[in-house]
C-alpha positions as CSV (number, residue, x, y, z in Angstrom):
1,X,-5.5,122.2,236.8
2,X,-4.5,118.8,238.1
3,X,-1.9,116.0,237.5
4,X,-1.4,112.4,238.4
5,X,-1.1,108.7,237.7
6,X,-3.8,106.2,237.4
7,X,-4.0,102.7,235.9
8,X,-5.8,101.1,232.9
9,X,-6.0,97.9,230.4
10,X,-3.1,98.3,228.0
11,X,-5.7,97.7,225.5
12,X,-9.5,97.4,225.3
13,X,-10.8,94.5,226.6
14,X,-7.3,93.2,227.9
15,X,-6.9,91.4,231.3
16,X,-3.2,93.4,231.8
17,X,-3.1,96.6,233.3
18,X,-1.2,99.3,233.0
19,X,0.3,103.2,234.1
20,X,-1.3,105.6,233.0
21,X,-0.8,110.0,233.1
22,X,-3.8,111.4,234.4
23,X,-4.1,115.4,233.9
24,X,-6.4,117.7,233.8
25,X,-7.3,121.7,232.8
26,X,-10.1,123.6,232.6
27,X,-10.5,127.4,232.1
28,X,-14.1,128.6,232.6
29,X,-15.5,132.6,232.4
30,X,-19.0,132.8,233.3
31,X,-20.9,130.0,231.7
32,X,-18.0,129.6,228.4
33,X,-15.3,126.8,229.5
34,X,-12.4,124.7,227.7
35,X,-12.0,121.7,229.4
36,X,-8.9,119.4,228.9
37,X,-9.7,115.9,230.5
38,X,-6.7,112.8,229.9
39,X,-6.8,112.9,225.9
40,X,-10.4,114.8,225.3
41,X,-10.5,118.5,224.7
42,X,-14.2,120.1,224.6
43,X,-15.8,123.6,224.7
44,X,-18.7,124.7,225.9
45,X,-20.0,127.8,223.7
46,X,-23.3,128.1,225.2
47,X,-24.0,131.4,227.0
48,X,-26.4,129.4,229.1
49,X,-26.8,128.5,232.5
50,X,-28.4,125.0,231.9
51,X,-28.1,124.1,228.4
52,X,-24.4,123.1,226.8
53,X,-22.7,122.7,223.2
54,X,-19.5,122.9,221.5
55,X,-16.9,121.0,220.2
56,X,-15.3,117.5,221.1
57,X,-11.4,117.1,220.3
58,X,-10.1,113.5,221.2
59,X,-6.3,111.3,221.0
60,X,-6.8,107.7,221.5
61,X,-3.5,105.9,221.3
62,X,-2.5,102.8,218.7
63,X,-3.3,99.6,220.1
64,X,0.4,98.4,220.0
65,X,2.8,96.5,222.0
66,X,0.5,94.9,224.6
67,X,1.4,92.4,227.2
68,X,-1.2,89.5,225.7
69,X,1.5,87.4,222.8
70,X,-1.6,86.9,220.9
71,X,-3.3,90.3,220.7
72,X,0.1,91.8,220.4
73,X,0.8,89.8,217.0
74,X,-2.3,91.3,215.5
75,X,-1.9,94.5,213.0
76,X,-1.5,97.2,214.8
77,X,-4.4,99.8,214.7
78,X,-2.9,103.5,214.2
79,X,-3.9,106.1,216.7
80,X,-7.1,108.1,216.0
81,X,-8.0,111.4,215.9
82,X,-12.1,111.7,216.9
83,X,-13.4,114.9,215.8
84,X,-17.6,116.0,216.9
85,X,-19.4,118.1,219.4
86,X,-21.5,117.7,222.1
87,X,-25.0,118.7,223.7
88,X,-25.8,118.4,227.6
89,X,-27.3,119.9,230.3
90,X,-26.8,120.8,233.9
91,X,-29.5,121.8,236.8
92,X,-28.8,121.9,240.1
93,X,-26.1,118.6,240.9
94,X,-27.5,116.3,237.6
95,X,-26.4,116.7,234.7
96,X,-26.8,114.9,231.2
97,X,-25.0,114.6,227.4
98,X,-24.9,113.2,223.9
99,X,-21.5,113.4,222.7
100,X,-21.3,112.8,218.7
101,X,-17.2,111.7,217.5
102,X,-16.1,110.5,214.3
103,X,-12.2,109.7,213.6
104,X,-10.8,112.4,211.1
105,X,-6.9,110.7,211.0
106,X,-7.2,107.0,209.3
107,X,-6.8,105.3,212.6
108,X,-10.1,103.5,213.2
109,X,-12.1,105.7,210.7
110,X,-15.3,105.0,212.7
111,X,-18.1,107.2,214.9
112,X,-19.0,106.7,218.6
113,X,-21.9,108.1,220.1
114,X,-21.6,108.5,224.4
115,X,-24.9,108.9,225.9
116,X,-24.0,110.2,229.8
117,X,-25.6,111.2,233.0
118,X,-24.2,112.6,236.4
119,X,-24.5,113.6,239.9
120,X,-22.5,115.7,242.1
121,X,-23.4,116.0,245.7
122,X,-21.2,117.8,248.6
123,X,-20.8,115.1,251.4
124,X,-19.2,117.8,253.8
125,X,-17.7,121.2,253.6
126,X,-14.2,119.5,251.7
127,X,-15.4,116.5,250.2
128,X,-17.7,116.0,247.3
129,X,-18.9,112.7,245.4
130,X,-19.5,112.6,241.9
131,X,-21.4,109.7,240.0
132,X,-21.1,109.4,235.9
133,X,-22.7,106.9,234.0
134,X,-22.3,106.6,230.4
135,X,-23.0,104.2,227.5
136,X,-21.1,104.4,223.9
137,X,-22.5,103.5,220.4
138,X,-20.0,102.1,218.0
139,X,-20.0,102.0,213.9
140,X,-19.3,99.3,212.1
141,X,-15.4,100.4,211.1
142,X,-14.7,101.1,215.1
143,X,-15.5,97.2,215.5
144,X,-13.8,96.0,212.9
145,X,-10.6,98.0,214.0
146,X,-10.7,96.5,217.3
147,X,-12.8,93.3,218.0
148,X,-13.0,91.8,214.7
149,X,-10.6,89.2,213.5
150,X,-9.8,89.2,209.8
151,X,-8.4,85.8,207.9
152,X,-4.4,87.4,207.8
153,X,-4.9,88.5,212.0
154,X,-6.4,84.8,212.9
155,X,-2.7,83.6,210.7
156,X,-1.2,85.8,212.8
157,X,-2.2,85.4,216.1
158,X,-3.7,81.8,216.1
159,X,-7.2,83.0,217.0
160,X,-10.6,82.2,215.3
161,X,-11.8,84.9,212.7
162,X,-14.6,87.0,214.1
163,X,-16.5,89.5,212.4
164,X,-17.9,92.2,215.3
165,X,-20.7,94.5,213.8
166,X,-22.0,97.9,214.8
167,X,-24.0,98.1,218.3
168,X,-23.8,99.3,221.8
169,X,-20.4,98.4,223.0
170,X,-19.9,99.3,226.8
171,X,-21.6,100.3,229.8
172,X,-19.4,102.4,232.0
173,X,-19.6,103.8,235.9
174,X,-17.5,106.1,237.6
175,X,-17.0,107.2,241.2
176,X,-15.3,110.3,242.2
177,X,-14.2,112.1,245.2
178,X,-12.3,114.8,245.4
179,X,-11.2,116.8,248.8
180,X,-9.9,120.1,249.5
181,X,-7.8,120.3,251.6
182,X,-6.9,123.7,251.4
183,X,-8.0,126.8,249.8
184,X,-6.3,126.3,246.5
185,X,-5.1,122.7,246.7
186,X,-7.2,119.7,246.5
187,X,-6.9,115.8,245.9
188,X,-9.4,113.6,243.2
189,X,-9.5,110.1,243.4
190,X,-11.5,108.0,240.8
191,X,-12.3,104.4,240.4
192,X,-14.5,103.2,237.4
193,X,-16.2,100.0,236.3
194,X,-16.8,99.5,232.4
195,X,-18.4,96.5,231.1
196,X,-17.9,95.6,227.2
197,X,-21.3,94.5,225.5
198,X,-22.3,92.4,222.5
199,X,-19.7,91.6,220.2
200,X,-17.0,93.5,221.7
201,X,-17.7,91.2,224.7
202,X,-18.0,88.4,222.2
203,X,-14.4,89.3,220.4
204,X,-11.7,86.2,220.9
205,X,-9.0,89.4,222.0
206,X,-11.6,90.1,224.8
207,X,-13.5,86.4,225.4
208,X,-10.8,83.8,225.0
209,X,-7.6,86.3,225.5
210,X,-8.7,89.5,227.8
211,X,-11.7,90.1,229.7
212,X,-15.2,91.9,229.6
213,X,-15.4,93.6,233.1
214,X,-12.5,96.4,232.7
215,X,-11.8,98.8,235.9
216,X,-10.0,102.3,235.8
217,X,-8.5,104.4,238.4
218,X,-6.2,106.9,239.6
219,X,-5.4,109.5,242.1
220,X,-4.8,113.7,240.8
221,X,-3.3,116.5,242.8
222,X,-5.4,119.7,241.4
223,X,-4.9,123.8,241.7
224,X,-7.3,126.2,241.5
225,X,-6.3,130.3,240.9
C-alpha cells in the first residue's frame, strides 16, 4: 500500500493546478489481484500468467469550483461513476490493455475506451523505471459534458458555443520510478505528460481559457507485508 500527494489541473484542460491525494492498494495471490490506484478500482480474475481480465470500478469528481472565472460559471458537471472491465497482457517487463468504461451515475453518461502499453525495467538492485503510454476514446455524451459549450453556458460564461463530437481525446505518458529503500519501505515518484486531441483541444474552456499540454505528478511513500 502507498500514500502521498501529487498535483494536477483542477479541471481538464485547465491551465491551474492543483493538490491532489495520491494512494494506492493492491492485494495480489498468485496470479488474482485487486488493485486500488487514485480513484480506479480493478480486478484481475484471470488464473493466468500472461493474459488478464476483470472488472474496472472508477470516481471522477464534478467539475466544480475551479480557479478559471469563466469555466467556473459554466453548469457544473456531477461526478461520475464509470463502470467496465478490462483485457491486457503481461510478458516478461511489457505489458499491454484495452480498458472498456461507461458512466452508470448520471454524471457524464458517456463511454471511454483506454488503449495502454508499458515497460518496467530494473535500473539497479533498488530502483526501477516504469514507462506507460495510453490513448482514450471518448463518446459523444463525455464531450458534450466537458468540451462543448451549449447556448445557456456561452450566456453564462461569455464564451463562444462549441459543439465537441466523439473521437480520440488525449494522448498520455507517464514516467515512474520507484526505490526501495528498505526491505518493506519504498518511495514512487511519477511525472506524466497528457496532450488533449481534436475537439477537446479545440474546446474555448481548453483553447482560449486552459491549455492542451496538461502535466501530472506526485511523490508516494509505499509498504509492502
Amino acid at each position: 500500500m502507498g500514500a502521498g500527494v501529487g498535483f494536477a489541473p483542477d479541471y481538464e484542460g485547465s491551465e491551474d493546478y492543483e493538490a491532489v491525494p495520491q494512494f494506492y492498494v493492491r492485494a495480489q495471490r498468485e496470479h488474482f489481484f485487486v488493485e486500488l490506484e487514485g480513484p480506479t478500482l480493478r480486478a484481475n480474475l484471470v488464473p493466468h500468467p500472461v493474459l488478464k481480465a476483470g472488472p474496472v470500478l472508477r470516481y471522477r469528481l464534478e467539475r466544480d469550483n475551479v480557479e478559471n472565472d469563466r469555466v467556473d460559471r459554466l453548469r457544473e458537471v456531477d461526478a461520475a461513476l464509470e463502470l467496465g472491465g478490462f483485457v491486457g497482457v503481461q510478458w516478461g517487463k511489457w505489458d499491454a490493455s484495452v480498458t472498456l468504461v461507461q458512466d452508470v451515475a448520471g454524471g457524464h453518461e458517456g463511454l471511454l475506451l483506454t488503449l495502454g502499453g508499458g515497460y518496467t525495467r530494473p535500473l539497479t538492485d533498488r530502483l526501477t523505471l516504469g514507462l506507460d503510454v495510453s490513448s482514450t476514446y471518448a463518446s459523444g455524451d463525455y464531450m458534450d459534458s466537458y468540451f462543448s459549450i451549449d447556448a445557456d453556458n456561452s450566456a453564462r460564461s461569455g464564451l463562444p458555443a462549441f459543439d465537441a463530437g466523439a473521437g480520440f481525446k488525449d494522448i498520455r505518458a507517464r514516467v515512474r520510478l520507484r526505490y526501495q529503500m528498505l526491505a518493506q519501505w519504498g518511495i514512487v515518484g511519477t511525472l506524466g505528460y497528457t496532450r488533449l486531441l481534436g475537439d477537446a483541444a479545440d474546446s474555448p474552456i481548453v483553447d482560449g481559457e486552459g491549455s492542451a499540454d496538461q502535466v501530472t505528478g506526485g511523490v508516494m511513500v509505499i509498504y509492502a507485508f
